[in-house]
Structure formats: structure tokens, C-alpha cells
C-alpha positions, 0 to 999 in steps of 0.5 A: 500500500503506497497511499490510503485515504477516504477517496483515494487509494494507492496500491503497488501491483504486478510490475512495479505498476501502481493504481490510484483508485478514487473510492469516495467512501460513503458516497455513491458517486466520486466527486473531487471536493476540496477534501478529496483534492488533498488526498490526491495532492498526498497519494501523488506526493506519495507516489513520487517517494516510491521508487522503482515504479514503472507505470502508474494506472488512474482508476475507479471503484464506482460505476461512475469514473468521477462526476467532476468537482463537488458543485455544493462547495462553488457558492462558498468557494466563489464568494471568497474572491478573485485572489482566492480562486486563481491560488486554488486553482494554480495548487490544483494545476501543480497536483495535475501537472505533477501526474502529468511531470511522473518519470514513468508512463500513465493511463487512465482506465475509464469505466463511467462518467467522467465530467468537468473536473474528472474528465479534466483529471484523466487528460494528464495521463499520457494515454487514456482507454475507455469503456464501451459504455462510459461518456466524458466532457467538459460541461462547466459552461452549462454552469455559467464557468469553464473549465479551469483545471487545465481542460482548456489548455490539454484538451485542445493540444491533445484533440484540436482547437475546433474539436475542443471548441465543440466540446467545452463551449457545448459542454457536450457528454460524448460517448466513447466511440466519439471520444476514439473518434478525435483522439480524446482516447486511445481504445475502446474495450468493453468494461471487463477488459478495462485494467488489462487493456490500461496494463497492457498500454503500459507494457507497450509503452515501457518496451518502447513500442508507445512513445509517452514522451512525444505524448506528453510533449504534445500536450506541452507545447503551443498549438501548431496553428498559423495566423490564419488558421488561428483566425479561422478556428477562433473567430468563427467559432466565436461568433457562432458560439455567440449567436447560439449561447445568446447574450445572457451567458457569457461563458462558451464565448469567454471559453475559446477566447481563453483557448485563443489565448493560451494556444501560443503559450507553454503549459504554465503560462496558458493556465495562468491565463485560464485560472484568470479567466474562470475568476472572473466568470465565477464571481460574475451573477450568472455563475452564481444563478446557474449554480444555485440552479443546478443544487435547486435541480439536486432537491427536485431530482432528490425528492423524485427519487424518494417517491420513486422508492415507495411507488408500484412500479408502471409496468402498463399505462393508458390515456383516455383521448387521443388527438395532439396532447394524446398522442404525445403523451403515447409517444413518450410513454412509448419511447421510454419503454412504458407500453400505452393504450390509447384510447378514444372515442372517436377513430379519426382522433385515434389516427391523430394521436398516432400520426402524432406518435409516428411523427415524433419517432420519424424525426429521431430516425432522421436525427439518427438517434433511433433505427427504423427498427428501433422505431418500429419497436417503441411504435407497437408500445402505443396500442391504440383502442375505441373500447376499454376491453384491456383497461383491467390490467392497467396500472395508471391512467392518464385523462387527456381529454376537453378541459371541461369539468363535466366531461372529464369527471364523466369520464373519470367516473366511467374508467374508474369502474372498468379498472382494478382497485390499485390503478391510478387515476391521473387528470391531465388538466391545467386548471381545474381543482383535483379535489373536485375532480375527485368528488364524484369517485368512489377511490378518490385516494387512487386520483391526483392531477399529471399536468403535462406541458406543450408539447409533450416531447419538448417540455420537461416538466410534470405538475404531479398535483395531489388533492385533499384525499390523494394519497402518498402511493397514488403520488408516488406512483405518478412520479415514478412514472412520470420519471420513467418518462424522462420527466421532471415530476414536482409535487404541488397542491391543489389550487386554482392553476396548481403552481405554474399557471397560478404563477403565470397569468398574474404575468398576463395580468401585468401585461393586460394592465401595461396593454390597458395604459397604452403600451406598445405590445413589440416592444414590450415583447422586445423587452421581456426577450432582451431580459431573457424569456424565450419569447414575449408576453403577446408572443407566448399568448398566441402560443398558448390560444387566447381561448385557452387563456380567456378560460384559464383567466376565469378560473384564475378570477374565480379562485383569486377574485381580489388579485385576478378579478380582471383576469376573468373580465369583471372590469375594463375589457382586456387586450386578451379578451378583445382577441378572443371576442374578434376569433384571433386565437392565435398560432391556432387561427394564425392570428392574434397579437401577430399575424402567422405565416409558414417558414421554409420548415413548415413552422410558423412565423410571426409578422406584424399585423395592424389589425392587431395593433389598432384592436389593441389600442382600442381597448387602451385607456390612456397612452403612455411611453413606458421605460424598459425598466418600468416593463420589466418592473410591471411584468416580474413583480405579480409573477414574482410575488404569486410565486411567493404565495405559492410558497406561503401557501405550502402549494409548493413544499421547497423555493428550489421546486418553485423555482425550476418548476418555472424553468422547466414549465414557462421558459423562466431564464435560467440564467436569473436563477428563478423567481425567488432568486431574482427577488433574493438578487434584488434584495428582499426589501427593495422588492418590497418597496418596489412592489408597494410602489406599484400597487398603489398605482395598481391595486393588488395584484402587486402587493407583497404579503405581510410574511414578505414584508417580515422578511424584508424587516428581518433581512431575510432571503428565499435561499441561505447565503453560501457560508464564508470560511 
């Protein structure tokens, strides 16, 4: 034994051949926290004490090689300055560069994940062989950082600058025969054979057959790229990387620039340029946002996977109602592994569903992500039905039919009688109460809502909304399946609109006010976009139908008549309703606050439309010039402080799942952390004052809570501060 610690082990083996193994005790996976950095900075100083080695191998214990750094510790490590941070990161590249500096050849044997600082890990040895199954990459710019443990100067001397460009800004997971593709690793062997095929690399390597030492002069010396070829690779990339990674998120770009700057540079100096440059981007507010993003994420996955544990398994759904919103949820069910039936009334619906189906699994085909006869395969998982012959071995039902209250609990009411007495009744309804949903069952226990959004493919996000009777099985069924489906479930209780709809048209409420004083809709659009949602207010209405928000808006004024009166009409006529009433329904008609037209991909385009414009302006009171700030102010304030509520009123157990369900659900920029965190970045108290200031102007709807004002009294946040060391 050369080495023993928590994380690491290093032992001496056949050969003269030492193993360093990372085995983080206690933890499912290897992460390398601050505790496990200084194990590593022993074992290699142990390793360099121990004479007459001949190799050294890099290894895991785990499923997982190593997952990267141990993202809890980057609030509290990033707080601590721009000095703090370059003097762990240059003692980080000397342990590194000491691996990389042994008089004797290195391989890593990769058997899992390997990502951010694991992947950066493995890039010091002078060959790497990896498992068939195993992925790596650098995702540290999904985080609002870049890697800044050498990734950015080993990687491309070891791959190529355009090669590396594609991974770091991308921060893409690449499979192992990708990874043999450019030359990240040097051979692909099926798990078992890992440790043999890294010994014998090794042997090769010590009979002279494998040069490690033009291996590793490679990884030192400046890129070998002319003026222009540098031009080409960087400026290029450059500007297609801005364009995709958009203003708001700084690090892919900052990351070439960093590659651009060290390419000429020897080892030492391109990572002191690189330590600088993950600085800088780490005490920045995205960094700080995209972090606490990822741990909100960690709670939401958490709470999932406790459910998942007590839940009967789904080995056999169905959804009632074919059509669009049918025959996504088929799809995905289907193409997950979960066999469906679909069932309808009506034969025409029916096709529509599984022409819906077909045409999902169509585009993976052509994307390359699934075979013709991986398709044919998932496509026989939907087995569409007029009758309910097979509902009795049905273990969960999701209803997808008309949001009508009457029609649904009829046909709630009519299944519940033809299944068994464990099946789960699921509504996938994106208003009405589940608790009165539930009155007319007989097992309201087996009943909770799975609100799925539009569309089903593409949106992460299941409402899984309990009722007053729901019971925890039920729940934890329902998240098990909705997690079977690659979904992110989140748990909420019942109330008009569960949690993102109630969240959402306070929003349109702010809209339909700054509409009502004479705003431009464009602009106010342009706005909204340039703070850093996927689409504007006007623009998301025409997404959504103006029939589905003018019913949503009456559910919404009927549950909160003080805050949403307006909502549902009792007032001034809205710019919402004006649409409605005039049959611009939007993308549905191809008319609403913009008039549609196809693109060349069939999809379809906005273009302005002055009949939209003058209907709008008719149904203004007053015409008013608004500031940027000032719109911004009047459509995140209502937004903001229903989510509150909706913390407040234990609608949604944790700030973490409010947060991402607005995320994952409406588009809420990631890059601004959710909505509590944009009222903790604005600080408690401002928000108040802000808040006050428009509600008397107002009314209600922008009024904070008097918990809010507590808090801001208190100097209170929605997350605790990163502790300082």
C-alpha cells in the first residue's frame, strides 16, 4: 500500500505498476471536493517517494469514473474572491501537472462518467482507454464557468482547437466511440477488459513500442496553428458560439477566447491565463444563478427519487383521448419503454394521436438517434383502442381529454369502474381543482392531477398535483412514472392553476394592465426577450390560444377574485379578451397579437399585423411611453410575488421546486436563477418597496404579503447565503 485515504487509494501491483483508485467512501458517486483534492495532492506526493515504479494506472471503484468537482462547495468557494480562486486553482494545476511531470508512463482506465473536473483529471495521463459504455466532457459552461483545471489548455493540444471548441463551449457528454473518434482516447474495450487493456498500454509503452514522451510533449507545447488558421478556428467559432449561447451567458464565448489565448503559450503560462479567466466568470451573477440552479435541480431530482422508492412500479399505462396532447403523451410513454393504450372515442382522433406518435419517432430516425427498427419497436408500445376491453390490467391512467369539468369527471367516473382497485387515476388538466375532480369517485385516494406541458416531447416538466384525499402511493406512483418518462415530476397542491399557471397569468395580468395604459405590445415583447424569456408576453399568448387563456383567466378570477378579478373580465375589457371576442386565437387561427405565416420548415412565423395593433389600442385607456425598466418592473413583480404565495401557501413544499418548476414549465431564464432568486438578487426589501410602489398605482395584484414584508424587516432571503470560511 503506497497511499490510503477516504477517496483515494494507492496500491503497488504486478510490475512495479501502481493504481490510484478514487473510492469516495460513503458516497455513491466520486466527486473531487476540496477534501478529496488533498488526498490526491498526498497519494501523488506519495507516489513520487516510491521508487522503482514503472507505470502508474488512474482508476475507479464506482460505476461512475468521477462526476467532476463537488458543485455544493462553488457558492462558498466563489464568494471568497478573485485572489482566492486563481491560488486554488494554480495548487490544483501543480497536483495535475505533477501526474502529468511522473518519470514513468500513465493511463487512465475509464469505466463511467467522467465530467468537468474528472474528465479534466484523466487528460494528464499520457494515454487514456475507455469503456464501451462510459461518456466524458467538459460541461462547466452549462454552469455559467469553464473549465479551469487545465481542460482548456490539454484538451485542445491533445484533440484540436475546433474539436475542443465543440466540446467545452457545448459542454457536450460524448460517448466513447466519439471520444476514439478525435483522439480524446486511445481504445475502446468493453468494461471487463478495462485494467488489462490500461496494463497492457503500459507494457507497450515501457518496451518502447508507445512513445509517452512525444505524448506528453504534445500536450506541452503551443498549438501548431498559423495566423490564419488561428483566425479561422477562433473567430468563427466565436461568433457562432455567440449567436447560439445568446447574450445572457457569457461563458462558451469567454471559453475559446481563453483557448485563443493560451494556444501560443507553454503549459504554465496558458493556465495562468485560464485560472484568470474562470475568476472572473465565477464571481460574475450568472455563475452564481446557474449554480444555485443546478443544487435547486439536486432537491427536485432528490425528492423524485424518494417517491420513486415507495411507488408500484408502471409496468402498463393508458390515456383516455387521443388527438395532439394524446398522442404525445403515447409517444413518450412509448419511447421510454412504458407500453400505452390509447384510447378514444372517436377513430379519426385515434389516427391523430398516432400520426402524432409516428411523427415524433420519424424525426429521431432522421436525427439518427433511433433505427427504423428501433422505431418500429417503441411504435407497437402505443396500442391504440375505441373500447376499454384491456383497461383491467392497467396500472395508471392518464385523462387527456376537453378541459371541461363535466366531461372529464364523466369520464373519470366511467374508467374508474372498468379498472382494478390499485390503478391510478391521473387528470391531465391545467386548471381545474383535483379535489373536485375527485368528488364524484368512489377511490378518490387512487386520483391526483399529471399536468403535462406543450408539447409533450419538448417540455420537461410534470405538475404531479395531489388533492385533499390523494394519497402518498397514488403520488408516488405518478412520479415514478412520470420519471420513467424522462420527466421532471414536482409535487404541488391543489389550487386554482396548481403552481405554474397560478404563477403565470398574474404575468398576463401585468401585461393586460401595461396593454390597458397604452403600451406598445413589440416592444414590450422586445423587452421581456432582451431580459431573457424565450419569447414575449403577446408572443407566448398566441402560443398558448387566447381561448385557452380567456378560460384559464376565469378560473384564475374565480379562485383569486381580489388579485385576478380582471383576469376573468369583471372590469375594463382586456387586450386578451378583445382577441378572443374578434376569433384571433392565435398560432391556432394564425392570428392574434401577430399575424402567422409558414417558414421554409413548415413552422410558423410571426409578422406584424395592424389589425392587431389598432384592436389593441382600442381597448387602451390612456397612452403612455413606458421605460424598459418600468416593463420589466410591471411584468416580474405579480409573477414574482404569486410565486411567493405559492410558497406561503405550502402549494409548493421547497423555493428550489418553485423555482425550476418555472424553468422547466414557462421558459423562466435560467440564467436569473428563478423567481425567488431574482427577488433574493434584488434584495428582499427593495422588492418590497418596489412592489408597494406599484400597487398603489395598481391595486393588488402587486402587493407583497405581510410574511414578505417580515422578511424584508428581518433581512431575510428565499435561499441561505453560501457560508464564508
Amino acid at each position: 500500500m503506497i497511499y490510503q485515504g477516504n477517496a483515494i487509494m494507492v496500491t503497488r501491483g504486478d510490475g512495479d505498476i501502481a493504481t490510484l483508485t478514487f473510492d469516495l467512501q460513503g458516497e455513491s458517486v466520486n466527486k473531487l471536493s476540496s477534501a478529496v483534492i488533498a488526498e490526491l495532492e498526498e497519494a501523488v506526493k506519495a507516489i513520487q517517494a516510491e521508487s522503482g515504479l514503472a507505470g502508474l494506472v488512474l482508476a475507479s471503484a464506482k460505476e461512475a469514473f468521477i462526476v467532476g468537482a463537488d458543485i455544493t462547495e462553488f457558492q462558498t468557494m466563489f464568494g471568497k474572491g478573485g485572489e482566492f480562486l486563481e491560488s486554488m486553482l494554480h495548487r490544483v494545476h501543480g497536483i495535475f501537472n505533477a501526474i502529468e511531470d511522473l518519470p514513468f508512463p500513465t493511463v487512465t482506465a475509464i469505466n463511467g462518467l467522467a465530467l468537468g473536473g474528472g474528465c479534466e483529471v484523466l487528460l494528464t495521463t499520457d494515454f487514456r482507454v475507455m469503456g464501451d459504455k462510459a461518456q466524458i466532457g467538459l460541461p462547466e459552461t452549462k454552469l455559467g464557468i469553464l473549465p479551469g483545471w487545465g481542460g482548456c489548455v490539454r484538451l485542445p493540444r491533445l484533440i484540436g482547437a475546433d474539436n475542443a471548441i465543440e466540446w467545452i463551449a457545448g459542454g457536450t457528454q460524448n460517448r466513447a466511440d466519439a471520444a476514439l473518434k478525435v483522439g480524446a482516447v486511445d481504445a475502446v474495450v468493453p468494461g471487463e477488459q478495462l485494467e488489462a487493456a490500461a496494463l497492457d498500454i503500459l507494457a507497450r509503452a515501457n518496451a518502447g513500442e508507445l512513445d509517452y514522451r512525444a505524448r506528453r510533449e504534445e500536450k506541452m507545447q503551443p498549438l501548431r496553428l498559423g495566423p490564419i488558421e488561428q483566425m479561422m478556428a477562433f473567430e468563427t467559432a466565436k461568433g457562432y458560439v455567440a449567436g447560439k449561447a445568446g447574450p445572457h451567458y457569457p461563458a462558451p464565448v469567454e471559453a475559446i477566447k481563453v483557448i485563443q489565448k493560451g494556444a501560443g503559450e507553454e503549459r504554465a503560462r496558458a493556465q495562468a491565463i485560464e485560472a484568470k479567466a474562470f475568476a472572473k466568470l465565477a464571481m460574475t451573477e450568472v455563475a452564481f444563478n446557474l449554480v444555485g440552479l443546478f443544487m435547486s435541480d439536486q432537491v427536485v431530482k432528490k425528492k423524485g427519487g424518494q417517491f420513486e422508492k415507495q411507488a408500484r412500479p408502471v409496468k402498463q399505462a393508458a390515456v383516455l383521448g387521443a388527438g395532439i396532447m394524446g398522442g404525445g403523451i403515447a409517444y413518450q410513454s412509448a419511447s421510454k419503454g412504458t407500453p400505452i393504450l390509447m384510447k378514444d372515442i372517436k377513430e379519426e382522433a385515434i389516427q391523430l394521436g398516432l400520426k402524432e406518435a409516428r411523427k415524433l419517432f420519424t424525426k429521431q430516425v432522421e436525427r439518427k438517434k433511433l433505427t427504423p427498427e428501433q422505431m418500429a419497436e417503441k411504435l407497437a408500445n402505443i396500442r391504440p383502442t375505441l373500447t376499454y376491453g384491456d383497461f383491467g390490467s392497467v396500472d395508471l391512467v392518464v385523462e387527456a381529454v376537453i378541459e371541461n369539468p363535466k366531461v372529464k369527471g364523466a369520464v373519470l367516473t366511467e374508467v374508474e369502474g372498468l379498472v382494478g382497485e390499485e390503478t391510478i387515476l391521473a387528470s391531465n388538466t391545467s386548471t381545474i381543482s383535483i379535489t373536485r375532480l375527485a368528488s364524484s369517485l368512489k377511490r378518490p385516494e387512487n386520483f391526483c392531477g399529471m399536468h403535462f406541458f406543450n408539447p409533450v416531447h419538448r417540455m420537461p416538466l410534470v405538475e404531479v398535483i395531489r388533492g385533499e384525499k390523494t394519497s402518498d402511493a397514488a403520488v408516488a406512483a405518478t412520479v415514478a412514472y412520470a420519471r420513467a418518462m424522462g420527466k421532471t415530476p414536482i409535487v404541488v397542491n391543489d389550487c386554482p392553476g396548481f403552481l405554474v399557471n397560478r404563477v403565470l397569468f398574474p404575468y398576463f395580468g401585468g401585461f393586460s394592465l401595461l396593454m390597458a395604459q397604452g403600451a406598445d405590445f413589440p416592444r414590450v415583447d422586445k423587452v421581456m426577450e432582451k431580459f431573457g424569456w424565450p419569447m414575449g408576453p403577446a408572443y407566448l399568448l398566441d402560443v398558448v390560444g387566447m381561448d385557452t387563456a380567456v378560460h384559464a383567466g376565469e378560473v384564475m378570477a374565480e379562485g383569486f377574485p381580489e388579485r385576478m378579478g380582471s383576469l376573468g373580465g369583471n372590469g375594463e375589457k382586456s387586450a386578451i379578451q378583445a382577441m378572443f371576442e374578434n376569433d384571433r386565437l392565435g398560432q391556432k387561427n394564425d392570428r392574434g397579437f401577430y399575424a402567422y405565416e409558414e417558414d421554409r420548415k413548415g413552422k410558423p412565423k410571426k409578422v406584424s399585423d395592424e389589425a392587431a395593433i389598432a384592436l389593441v389600442k382600442s381597448v387602451a385607456k390612456e397612452s403612455r411611453e413606458f421605460s424598459d425598466e418600468e416593463i420589466i418592473s410591471r411584468m416580474m413583480v405579480p409573477l414574482c410575488l404569486e410565486t411567493v404565495r405559492c410558497l406561503e401557501d405550502g402549494i409548493v413544499g421547497t423555493p428550489a421546486e418553485a423555482d425550476m418548476a418555472l424553468i422547466y414549465g414557462i421558459g423562466f431564464p435560467p440564467f436569473r436563477g428563478g423567481a425567488l432568486r431574482y427577488v433574493d438578487a434584488m434584495g428582499v426589501a427593495a422588492f418590497v418597496k418596489l412592489a408597494d410602489g406599484l400597487a398603489e398605482e395598481l391595486g393588488p395584484l402587486y402587493a407583497p404579503t405581510e410574511k414578505l414584508r417580515e422578511m424584508a424587516a428581518a433581512g431575510e432571503t428565499f435561499y441561505a447565503a453560501p457560508a464564508q470560511a
